[in-house]
N, CA, C and O atoms as a GROMACS GRO file, in nm:
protein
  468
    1UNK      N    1  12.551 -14.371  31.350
    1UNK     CA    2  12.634 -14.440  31.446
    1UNK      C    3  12.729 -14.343  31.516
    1UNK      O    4  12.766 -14.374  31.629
    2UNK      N    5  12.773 -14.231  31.464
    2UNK     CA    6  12.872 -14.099  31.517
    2UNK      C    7  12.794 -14.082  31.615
    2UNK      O    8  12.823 -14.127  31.726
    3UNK      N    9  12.664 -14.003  31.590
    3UNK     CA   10  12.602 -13.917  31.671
    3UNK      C   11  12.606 -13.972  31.794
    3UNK      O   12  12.647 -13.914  31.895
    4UNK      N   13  12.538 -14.155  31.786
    4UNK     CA   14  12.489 -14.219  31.935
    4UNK      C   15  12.646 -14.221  31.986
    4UNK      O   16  12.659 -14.184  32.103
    5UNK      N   17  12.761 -14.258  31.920
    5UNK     CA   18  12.881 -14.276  32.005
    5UNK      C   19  12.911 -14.127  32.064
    5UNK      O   20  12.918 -14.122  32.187
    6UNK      N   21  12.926 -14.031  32.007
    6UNK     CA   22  12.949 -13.892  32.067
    6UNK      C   23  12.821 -13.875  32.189
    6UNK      O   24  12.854 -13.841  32.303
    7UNK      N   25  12.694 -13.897  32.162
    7UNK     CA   26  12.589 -13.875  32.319
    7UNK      C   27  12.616 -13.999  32.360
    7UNK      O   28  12.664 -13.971  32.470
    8UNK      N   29  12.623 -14.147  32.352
    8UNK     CA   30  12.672 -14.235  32.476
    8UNK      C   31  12.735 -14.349  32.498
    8UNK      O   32  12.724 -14.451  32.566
    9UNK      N   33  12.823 -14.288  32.400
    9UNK     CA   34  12.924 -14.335  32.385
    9UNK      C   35  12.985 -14.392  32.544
    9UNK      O   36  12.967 -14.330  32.649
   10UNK      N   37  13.070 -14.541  32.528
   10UNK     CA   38  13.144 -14.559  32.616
   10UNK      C   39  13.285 -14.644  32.631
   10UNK      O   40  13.265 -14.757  32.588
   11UNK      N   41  13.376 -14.633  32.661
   11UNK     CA   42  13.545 -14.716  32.660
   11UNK      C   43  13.525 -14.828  32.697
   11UNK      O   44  13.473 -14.804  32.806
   12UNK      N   45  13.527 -14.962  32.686
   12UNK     CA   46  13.519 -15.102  32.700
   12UNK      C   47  13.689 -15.091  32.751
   12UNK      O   48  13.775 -15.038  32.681
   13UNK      N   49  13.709 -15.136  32.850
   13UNK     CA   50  13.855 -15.166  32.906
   13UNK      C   51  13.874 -15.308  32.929
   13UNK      O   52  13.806 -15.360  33.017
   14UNK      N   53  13.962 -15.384  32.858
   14UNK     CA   54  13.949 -15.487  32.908
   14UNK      C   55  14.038 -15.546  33.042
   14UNK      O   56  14.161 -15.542  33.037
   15UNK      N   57  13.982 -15.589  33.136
   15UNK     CA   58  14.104 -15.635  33.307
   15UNK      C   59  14.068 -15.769  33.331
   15UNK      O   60  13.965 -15.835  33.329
   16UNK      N   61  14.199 -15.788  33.355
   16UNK     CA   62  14.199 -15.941  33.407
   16UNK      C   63  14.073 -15.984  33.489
   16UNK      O   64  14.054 -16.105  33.504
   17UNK      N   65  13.981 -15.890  33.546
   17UNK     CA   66  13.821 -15.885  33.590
   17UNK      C   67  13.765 -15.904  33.504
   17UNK      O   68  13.669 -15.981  33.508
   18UNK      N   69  13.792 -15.860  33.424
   18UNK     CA   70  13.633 -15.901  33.224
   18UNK      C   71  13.660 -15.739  33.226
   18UNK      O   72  13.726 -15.653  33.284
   19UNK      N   73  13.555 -15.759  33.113
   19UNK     CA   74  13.547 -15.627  33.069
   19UNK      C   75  13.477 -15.505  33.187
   19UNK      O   76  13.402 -15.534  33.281
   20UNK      N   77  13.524 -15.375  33.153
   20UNK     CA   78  13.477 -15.264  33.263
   20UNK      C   79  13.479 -15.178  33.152
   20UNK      O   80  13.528 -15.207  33.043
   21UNK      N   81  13.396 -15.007  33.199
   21UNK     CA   82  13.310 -14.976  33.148
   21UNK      C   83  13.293 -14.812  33.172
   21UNK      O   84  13.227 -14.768  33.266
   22UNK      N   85  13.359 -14.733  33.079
   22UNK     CA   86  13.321 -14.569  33.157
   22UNK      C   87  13.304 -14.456  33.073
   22UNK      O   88  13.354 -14.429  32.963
   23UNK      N   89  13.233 -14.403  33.138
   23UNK     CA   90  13.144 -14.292  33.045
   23UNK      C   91  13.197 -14.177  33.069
   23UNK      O   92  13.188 -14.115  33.176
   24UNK      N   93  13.283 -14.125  32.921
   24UNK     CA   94  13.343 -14.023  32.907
   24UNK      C   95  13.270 -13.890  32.903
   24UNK      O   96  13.160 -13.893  32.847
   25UNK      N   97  13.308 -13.780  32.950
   25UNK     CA   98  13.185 -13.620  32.883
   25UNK      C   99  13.264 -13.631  32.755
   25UNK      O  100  13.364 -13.695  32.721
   26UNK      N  101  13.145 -13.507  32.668
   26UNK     CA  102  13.138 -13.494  32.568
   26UNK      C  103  13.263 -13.472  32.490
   26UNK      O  104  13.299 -13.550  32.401
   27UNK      N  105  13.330 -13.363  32.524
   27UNK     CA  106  13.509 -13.374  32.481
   27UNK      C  107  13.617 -13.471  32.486
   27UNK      O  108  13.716 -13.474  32.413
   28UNK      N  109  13.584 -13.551  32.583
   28UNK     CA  110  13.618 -13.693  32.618
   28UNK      C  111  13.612 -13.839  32.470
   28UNK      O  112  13.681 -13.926  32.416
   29UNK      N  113  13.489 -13.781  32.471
   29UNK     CA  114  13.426 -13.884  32.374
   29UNK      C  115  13.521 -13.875  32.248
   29UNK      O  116  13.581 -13.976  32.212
   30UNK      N  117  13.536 -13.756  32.183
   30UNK     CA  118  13.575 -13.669  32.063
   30UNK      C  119  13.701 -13.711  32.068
   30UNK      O  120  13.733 -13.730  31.950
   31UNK      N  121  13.834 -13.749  32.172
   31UNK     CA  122  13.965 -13.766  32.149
   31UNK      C  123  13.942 -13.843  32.196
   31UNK      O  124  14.039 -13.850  32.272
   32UNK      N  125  13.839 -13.978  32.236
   32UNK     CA  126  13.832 -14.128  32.229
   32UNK      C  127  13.853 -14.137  32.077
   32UNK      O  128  13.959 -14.140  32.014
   33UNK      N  129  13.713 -14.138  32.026
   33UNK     CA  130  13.655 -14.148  31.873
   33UNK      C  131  13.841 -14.113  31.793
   33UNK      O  132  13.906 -14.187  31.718
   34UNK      N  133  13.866 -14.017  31.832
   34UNK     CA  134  14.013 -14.034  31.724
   34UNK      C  135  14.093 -14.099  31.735
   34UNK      O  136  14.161 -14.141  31.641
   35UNK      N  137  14.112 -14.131  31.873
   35UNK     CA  138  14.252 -14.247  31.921
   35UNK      C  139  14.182 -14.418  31.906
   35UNK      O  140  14.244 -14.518  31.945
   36UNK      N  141  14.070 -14.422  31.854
   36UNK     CA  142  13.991 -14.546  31.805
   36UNK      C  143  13.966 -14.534  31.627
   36UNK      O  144  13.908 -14.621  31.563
   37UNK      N  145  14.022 -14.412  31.570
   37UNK     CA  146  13.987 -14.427  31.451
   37UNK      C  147  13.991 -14.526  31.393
   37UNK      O  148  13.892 -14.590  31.355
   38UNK      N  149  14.116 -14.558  31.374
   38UNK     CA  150  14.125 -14.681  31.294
   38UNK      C  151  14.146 -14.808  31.328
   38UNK      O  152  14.217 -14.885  31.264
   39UNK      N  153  14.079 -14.837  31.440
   39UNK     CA  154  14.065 -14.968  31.506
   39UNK      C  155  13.991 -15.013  31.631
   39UNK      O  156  14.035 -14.953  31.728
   40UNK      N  157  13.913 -15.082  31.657
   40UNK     CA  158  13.820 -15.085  31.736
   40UNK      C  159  13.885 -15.169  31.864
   40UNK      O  160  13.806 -15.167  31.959
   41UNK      N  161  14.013 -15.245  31.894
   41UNK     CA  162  14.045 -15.276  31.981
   41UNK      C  163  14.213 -15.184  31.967
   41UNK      O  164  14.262 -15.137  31.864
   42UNK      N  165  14.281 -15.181  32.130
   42UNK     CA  166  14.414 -15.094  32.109
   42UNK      C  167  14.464 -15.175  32.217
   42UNK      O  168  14.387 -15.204  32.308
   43UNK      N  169  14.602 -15.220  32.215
   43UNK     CA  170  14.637 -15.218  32.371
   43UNK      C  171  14.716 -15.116  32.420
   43UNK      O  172  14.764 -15.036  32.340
   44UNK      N  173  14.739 -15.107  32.555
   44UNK     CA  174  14.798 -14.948  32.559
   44UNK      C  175  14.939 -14.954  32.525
   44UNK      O  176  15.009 -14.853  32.514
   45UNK      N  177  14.981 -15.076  32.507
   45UNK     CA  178  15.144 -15.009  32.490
   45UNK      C  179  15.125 -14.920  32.383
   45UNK      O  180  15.190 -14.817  32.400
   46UNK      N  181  15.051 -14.922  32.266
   46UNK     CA  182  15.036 -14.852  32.147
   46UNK      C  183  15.045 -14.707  32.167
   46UNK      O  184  15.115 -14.629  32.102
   47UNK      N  185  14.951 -14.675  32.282
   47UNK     CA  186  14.922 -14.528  32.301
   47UNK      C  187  15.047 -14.409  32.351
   47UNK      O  188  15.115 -14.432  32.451
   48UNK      N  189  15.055 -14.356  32.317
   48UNK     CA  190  15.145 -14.232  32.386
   48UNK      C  191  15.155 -14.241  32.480
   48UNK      O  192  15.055 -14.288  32.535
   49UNK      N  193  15.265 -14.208  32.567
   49UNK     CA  194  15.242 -14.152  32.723
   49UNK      C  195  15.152 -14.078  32.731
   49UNK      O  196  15.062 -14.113  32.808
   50UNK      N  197  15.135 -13.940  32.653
   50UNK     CA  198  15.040 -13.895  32.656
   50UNK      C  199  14.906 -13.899  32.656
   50UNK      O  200  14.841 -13.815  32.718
   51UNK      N  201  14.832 -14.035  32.560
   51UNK     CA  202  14.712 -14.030  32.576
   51UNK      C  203  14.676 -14.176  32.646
   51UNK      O  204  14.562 -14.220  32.631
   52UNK      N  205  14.798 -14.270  32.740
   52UNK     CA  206  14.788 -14.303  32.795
   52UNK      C  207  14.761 -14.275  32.942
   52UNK      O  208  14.719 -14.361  33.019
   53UNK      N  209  14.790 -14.137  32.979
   53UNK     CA  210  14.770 -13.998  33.091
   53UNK      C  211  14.647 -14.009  33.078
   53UNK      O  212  14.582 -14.071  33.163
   54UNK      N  213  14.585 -13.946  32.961
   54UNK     CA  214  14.488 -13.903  32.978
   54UNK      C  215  14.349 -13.968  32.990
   54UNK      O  216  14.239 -13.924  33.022
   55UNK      N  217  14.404 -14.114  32.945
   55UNK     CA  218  14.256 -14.234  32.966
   55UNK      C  219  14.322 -14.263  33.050
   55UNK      O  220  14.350 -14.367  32.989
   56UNK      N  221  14.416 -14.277  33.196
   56UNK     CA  222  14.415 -14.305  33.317
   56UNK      C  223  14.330 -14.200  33.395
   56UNK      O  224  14.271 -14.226  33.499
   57UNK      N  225  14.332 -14.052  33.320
   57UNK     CA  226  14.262 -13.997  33.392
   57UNK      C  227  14.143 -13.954  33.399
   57UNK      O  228  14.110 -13.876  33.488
   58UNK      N  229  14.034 -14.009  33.283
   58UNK     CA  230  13.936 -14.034  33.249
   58UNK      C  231  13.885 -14.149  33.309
   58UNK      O  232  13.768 -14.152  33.347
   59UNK      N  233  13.966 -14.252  33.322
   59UNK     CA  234  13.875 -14.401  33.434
   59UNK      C  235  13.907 -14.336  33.585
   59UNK      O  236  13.845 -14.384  33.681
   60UNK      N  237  14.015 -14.214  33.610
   60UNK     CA  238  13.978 -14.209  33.744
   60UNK      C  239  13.910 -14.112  33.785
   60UNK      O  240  13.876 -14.116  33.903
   61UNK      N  241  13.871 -13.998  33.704
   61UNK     CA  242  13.748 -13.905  33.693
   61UNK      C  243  13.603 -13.959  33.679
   61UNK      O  244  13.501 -13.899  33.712
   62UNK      N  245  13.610 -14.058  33.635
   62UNK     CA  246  13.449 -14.103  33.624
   62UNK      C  247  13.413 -14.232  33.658
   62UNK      O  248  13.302 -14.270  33.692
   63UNK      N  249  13.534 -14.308  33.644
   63UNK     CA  250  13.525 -14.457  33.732
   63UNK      C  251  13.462 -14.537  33.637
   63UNK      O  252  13.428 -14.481  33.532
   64UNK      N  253  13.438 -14.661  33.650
   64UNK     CA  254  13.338 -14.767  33.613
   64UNK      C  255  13.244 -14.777  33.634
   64UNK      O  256  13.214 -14.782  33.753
   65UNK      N  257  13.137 -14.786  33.528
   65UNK     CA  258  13.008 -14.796  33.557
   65UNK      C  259  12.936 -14.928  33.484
   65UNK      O  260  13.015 -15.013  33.442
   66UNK      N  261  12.782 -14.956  33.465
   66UNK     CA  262  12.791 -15.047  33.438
   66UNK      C  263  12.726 -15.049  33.293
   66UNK      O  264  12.668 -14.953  33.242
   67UNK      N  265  12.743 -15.155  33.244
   67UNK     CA  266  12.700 -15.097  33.102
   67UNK      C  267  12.571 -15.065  33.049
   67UNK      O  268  12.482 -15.139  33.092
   68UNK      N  269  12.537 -14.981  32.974
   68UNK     CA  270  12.414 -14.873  32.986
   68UNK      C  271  12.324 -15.002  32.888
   68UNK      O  272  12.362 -15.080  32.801
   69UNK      N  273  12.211 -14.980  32.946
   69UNK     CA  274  12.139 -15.050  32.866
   69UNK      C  275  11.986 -15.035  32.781
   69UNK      O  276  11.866 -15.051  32.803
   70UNK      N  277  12.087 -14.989  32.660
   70UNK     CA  278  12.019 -14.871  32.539
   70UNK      C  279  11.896 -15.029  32.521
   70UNK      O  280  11.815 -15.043  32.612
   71UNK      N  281  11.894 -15.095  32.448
   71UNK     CA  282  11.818 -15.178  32.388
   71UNK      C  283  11.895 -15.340  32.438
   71UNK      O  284  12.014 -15.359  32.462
   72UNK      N  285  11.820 -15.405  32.441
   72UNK     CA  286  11.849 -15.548  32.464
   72UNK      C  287  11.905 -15.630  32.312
   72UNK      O  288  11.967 -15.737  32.310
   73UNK      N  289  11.868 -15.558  32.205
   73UNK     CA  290  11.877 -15.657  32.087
   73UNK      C  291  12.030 -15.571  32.019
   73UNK      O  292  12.121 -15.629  31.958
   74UNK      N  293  12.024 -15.441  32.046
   74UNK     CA  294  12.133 -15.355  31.961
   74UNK      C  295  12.228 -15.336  32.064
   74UNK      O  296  12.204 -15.318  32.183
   75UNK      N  297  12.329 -15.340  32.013
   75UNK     CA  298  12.507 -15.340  32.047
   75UNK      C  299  12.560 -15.219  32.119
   75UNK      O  300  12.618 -15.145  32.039
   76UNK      N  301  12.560 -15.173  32.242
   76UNK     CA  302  12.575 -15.021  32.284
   76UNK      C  303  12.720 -14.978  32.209
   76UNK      O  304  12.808 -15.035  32.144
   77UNK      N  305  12.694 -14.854  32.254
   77UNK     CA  306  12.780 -14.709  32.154
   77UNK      C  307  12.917 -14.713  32.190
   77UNK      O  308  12.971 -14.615  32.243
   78UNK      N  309  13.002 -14.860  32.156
   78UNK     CA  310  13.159 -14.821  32.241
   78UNK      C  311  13.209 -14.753  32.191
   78UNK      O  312  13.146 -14.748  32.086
   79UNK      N  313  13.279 -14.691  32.184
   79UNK     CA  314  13.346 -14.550  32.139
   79UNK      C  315  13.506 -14.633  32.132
   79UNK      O  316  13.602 -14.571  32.086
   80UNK      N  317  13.519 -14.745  32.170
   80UNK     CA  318  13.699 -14.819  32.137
   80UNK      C  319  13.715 -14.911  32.261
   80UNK      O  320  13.648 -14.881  32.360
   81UNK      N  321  13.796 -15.022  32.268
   81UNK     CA  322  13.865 -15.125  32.341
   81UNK      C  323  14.002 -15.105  32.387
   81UNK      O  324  14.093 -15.084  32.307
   82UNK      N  325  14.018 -15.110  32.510
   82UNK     CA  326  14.168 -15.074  32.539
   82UNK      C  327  14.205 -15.197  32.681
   82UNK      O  328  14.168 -15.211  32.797
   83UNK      N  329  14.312 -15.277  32.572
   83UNK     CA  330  14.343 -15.393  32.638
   83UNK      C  331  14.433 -15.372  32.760
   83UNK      O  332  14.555 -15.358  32.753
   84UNK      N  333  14.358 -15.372  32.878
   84UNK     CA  334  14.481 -15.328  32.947
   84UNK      C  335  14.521 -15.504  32.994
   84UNK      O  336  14.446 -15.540  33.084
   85UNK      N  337  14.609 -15.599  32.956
   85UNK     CA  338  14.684 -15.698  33.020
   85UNK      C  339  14.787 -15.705  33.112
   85UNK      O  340  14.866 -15.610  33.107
   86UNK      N  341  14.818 -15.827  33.229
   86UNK     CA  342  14.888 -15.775  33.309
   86UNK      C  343  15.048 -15.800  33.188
   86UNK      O  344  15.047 -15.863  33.083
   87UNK      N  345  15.142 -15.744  33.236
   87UNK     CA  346  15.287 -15.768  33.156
   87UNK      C  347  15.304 -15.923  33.200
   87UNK      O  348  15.230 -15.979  33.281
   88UNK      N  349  15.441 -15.997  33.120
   88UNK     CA  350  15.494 -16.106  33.139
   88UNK      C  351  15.566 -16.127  33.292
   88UNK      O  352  15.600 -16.229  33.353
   89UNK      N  353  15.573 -16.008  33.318
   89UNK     CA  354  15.729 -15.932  33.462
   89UNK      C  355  15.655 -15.970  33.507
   89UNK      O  356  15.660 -16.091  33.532
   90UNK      N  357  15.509 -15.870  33.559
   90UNK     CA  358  15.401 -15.880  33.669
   90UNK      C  359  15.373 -16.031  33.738
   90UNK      O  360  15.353 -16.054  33.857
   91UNK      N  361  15.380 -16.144  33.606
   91UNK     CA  362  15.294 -16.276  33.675
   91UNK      C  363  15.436 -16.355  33.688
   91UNK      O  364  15.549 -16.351  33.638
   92UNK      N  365  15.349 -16.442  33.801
   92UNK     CA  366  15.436 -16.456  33.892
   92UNK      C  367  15.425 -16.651  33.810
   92UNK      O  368  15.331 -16.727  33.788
   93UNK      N  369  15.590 -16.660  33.787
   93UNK     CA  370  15.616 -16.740  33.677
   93UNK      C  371  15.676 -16.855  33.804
   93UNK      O  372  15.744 -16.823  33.902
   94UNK      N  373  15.636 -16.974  33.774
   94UNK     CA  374  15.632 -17.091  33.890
   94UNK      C  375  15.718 -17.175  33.804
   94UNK      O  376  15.691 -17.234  33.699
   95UNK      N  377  15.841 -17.166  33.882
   95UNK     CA  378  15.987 -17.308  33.820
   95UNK      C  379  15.959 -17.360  33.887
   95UNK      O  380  15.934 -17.351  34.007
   96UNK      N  381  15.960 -17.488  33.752
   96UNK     CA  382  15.919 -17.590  33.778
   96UNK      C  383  16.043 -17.686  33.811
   96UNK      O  384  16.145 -17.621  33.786
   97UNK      N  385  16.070 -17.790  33.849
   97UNK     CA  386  16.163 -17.893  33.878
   97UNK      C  387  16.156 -17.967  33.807
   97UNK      O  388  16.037 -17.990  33.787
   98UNK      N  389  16.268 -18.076  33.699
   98UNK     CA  390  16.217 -18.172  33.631
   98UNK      C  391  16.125 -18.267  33.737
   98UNK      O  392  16.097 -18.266  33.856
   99UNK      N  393  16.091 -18.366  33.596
   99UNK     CA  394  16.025 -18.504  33.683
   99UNK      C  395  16.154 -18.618  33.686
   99UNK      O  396  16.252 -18.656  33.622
  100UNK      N  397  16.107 -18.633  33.757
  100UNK     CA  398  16.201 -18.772  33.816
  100UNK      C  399  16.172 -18.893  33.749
  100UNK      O  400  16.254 -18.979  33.716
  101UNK      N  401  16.069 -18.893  33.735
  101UNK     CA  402  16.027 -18.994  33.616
  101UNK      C  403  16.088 -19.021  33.524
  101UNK      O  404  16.140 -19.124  33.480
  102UNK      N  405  16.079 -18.895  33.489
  102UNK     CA  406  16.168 -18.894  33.344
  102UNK      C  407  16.298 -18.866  33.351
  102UNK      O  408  16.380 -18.928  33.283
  103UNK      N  409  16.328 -18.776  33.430
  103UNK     CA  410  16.501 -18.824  33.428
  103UNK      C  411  16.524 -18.996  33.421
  103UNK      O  412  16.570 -19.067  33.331
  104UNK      N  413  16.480 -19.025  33.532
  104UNK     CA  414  16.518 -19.173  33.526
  104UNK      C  415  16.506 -19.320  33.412
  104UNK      O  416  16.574 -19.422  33.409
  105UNK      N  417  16.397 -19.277  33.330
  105UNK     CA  418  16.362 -19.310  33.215
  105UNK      C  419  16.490 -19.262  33.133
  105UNK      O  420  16.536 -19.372  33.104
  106UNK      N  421  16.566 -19.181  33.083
  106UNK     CA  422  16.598 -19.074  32.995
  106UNK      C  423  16.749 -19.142  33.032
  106UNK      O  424  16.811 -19.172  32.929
  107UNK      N  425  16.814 -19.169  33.146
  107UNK     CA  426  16.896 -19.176  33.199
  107UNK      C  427  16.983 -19.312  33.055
  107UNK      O  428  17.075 -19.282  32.979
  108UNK      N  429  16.916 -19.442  33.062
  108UNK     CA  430  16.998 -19.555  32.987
  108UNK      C  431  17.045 -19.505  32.867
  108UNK      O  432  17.158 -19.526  32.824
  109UNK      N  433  16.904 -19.397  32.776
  109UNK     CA  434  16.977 -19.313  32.661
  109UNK      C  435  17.052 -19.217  32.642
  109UNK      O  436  17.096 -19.182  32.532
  110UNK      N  437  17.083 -19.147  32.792
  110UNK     CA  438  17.194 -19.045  32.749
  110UNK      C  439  17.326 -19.141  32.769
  110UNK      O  440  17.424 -19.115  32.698
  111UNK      N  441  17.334 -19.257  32.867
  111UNK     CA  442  17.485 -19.305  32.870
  111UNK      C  443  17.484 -19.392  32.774
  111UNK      O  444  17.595 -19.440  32.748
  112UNK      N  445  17.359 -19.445  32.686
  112UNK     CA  446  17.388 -19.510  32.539
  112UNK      C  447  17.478 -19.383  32.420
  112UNK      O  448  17.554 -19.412  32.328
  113UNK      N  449  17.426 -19.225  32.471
  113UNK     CA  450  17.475 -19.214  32.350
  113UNK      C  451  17.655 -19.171  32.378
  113UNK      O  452  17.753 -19.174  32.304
  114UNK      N  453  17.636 -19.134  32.513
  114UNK     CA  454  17.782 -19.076  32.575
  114UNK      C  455  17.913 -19.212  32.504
  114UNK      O  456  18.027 -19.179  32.470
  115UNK      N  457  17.850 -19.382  32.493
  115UNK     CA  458  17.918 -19.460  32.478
  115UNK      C  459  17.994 -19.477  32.345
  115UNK      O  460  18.104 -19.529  32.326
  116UNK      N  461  17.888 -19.406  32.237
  116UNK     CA  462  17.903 -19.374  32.091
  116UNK      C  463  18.008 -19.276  32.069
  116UNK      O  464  18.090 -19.278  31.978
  117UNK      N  465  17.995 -19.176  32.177
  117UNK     CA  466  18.054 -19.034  32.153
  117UNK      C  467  18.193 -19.051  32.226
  117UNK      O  468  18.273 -18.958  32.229
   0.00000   0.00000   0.00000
């Protein structure tokens, strides 16, 4: 299983698109395989600045491709998962207004309890 991930081997990225797909060279592969040692999915906050640099600059050296298709029945050679999600900041968060409904419903029990208090 080393050998096929080191010859074709590839980074599964996951984007709000689905998954994407890029084929590292051979030295590439080798400081994938370690920054995946011990886990087969990562998201990047995890990673270093540093080897967050360097898999930005590996998807923009070789780009996306599509996924290689070794055998139809066997599982191709990912070499690791790197969740890229958008942040909480990024999406665009829609305030909402109460319902009127329910205020108005809600309304006889708050001046029931204001009467207690």
């Amino acid at each position: 299983m080393w050998l096929e991930k080191l010859s074709l081997g590839v980074l599964r990225v996951l984007t709000p698109l689905g998954p994407r797909y890029v084929n590292p060279s051979f030295v590439q592969r080798l400081y994938l395989l370690w920054i995946f040692r011990n886990f087969h999915t990562l998201p990047v906050k995890v990673l270093t600045p540093r080897q967050q640099k360097r898999i930005d600059n590996i998807c923009a050296r070789h780009g996306f491709v599509a996924l290689p298709a070794v055998n139809a029945l066997a599982e191709p050679a990912i070499l690791g998962t790197l969740e890229q999600r958008p942040s909480i900041e990024s999406r665009d968060v829609v305030q909402r207004k109460p319902n009127q409904n329910v205020s108005d419903a809600m309304r006889p029990f708050a001046a029931d309890a204001q009467q207690r208090t």
